[in-house]
C-alpha positions in Angstrom: 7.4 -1.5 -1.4 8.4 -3.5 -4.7 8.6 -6.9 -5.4 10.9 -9.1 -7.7 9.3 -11.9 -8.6 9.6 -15.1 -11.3 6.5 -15.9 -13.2 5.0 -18.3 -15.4 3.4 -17.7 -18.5 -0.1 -18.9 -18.7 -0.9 -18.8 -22.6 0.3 -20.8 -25.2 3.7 -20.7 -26.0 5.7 -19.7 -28.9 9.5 -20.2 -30.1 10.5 -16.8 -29.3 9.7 -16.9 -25.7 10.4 -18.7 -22.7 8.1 -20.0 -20.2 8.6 -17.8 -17.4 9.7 -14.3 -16.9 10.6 -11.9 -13.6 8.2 -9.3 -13.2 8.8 -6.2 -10.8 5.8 -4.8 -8.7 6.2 -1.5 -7.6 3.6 -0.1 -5.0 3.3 3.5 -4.2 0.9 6.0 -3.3 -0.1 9.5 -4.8 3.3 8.9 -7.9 3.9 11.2 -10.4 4.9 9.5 -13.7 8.5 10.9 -13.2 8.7 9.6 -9.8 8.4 6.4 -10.8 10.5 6.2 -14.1 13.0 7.8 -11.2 13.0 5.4 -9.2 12.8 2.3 -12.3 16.0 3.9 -13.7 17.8 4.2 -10.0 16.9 1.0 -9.2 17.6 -0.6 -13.2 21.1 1.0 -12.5 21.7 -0.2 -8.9 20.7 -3.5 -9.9 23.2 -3.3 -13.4 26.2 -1.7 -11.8 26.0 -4.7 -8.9 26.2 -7.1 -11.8 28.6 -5.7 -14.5 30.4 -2.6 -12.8 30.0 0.8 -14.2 30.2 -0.8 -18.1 26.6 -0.6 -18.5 24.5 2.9 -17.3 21.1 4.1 -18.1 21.2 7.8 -18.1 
């Protein structure tokens, strides 16, 4: 399963970043290394091409 979700810094902050982020949890069992920048880069690009079209594609 994976989940999206928004979190909050807990450290001090600093003028370069903000005070929350989105972090994306990704659990799976027995992965290889290239099954899971696979899947990051299919899902990266599902997620880009749903929000800007075909302009913007990790290969």
């Amino acid at each position: 399963y994976f989940q999206i979700a928004r979190c909050f810094r807990d450290e001090d902050s600093r003028g370069d970043r903000q005070p929350e982020f989105t972090q994306l949890d990704i659990e799976m069992a027995y992965a290889s290394m290239q099954q899971i920048i696979d899947l990051n880069t299919k899902m990266f690009n599902d997620i880009v091409t749903k929000i800007y079209g075909k302009k913007w594609i990790l290969k």
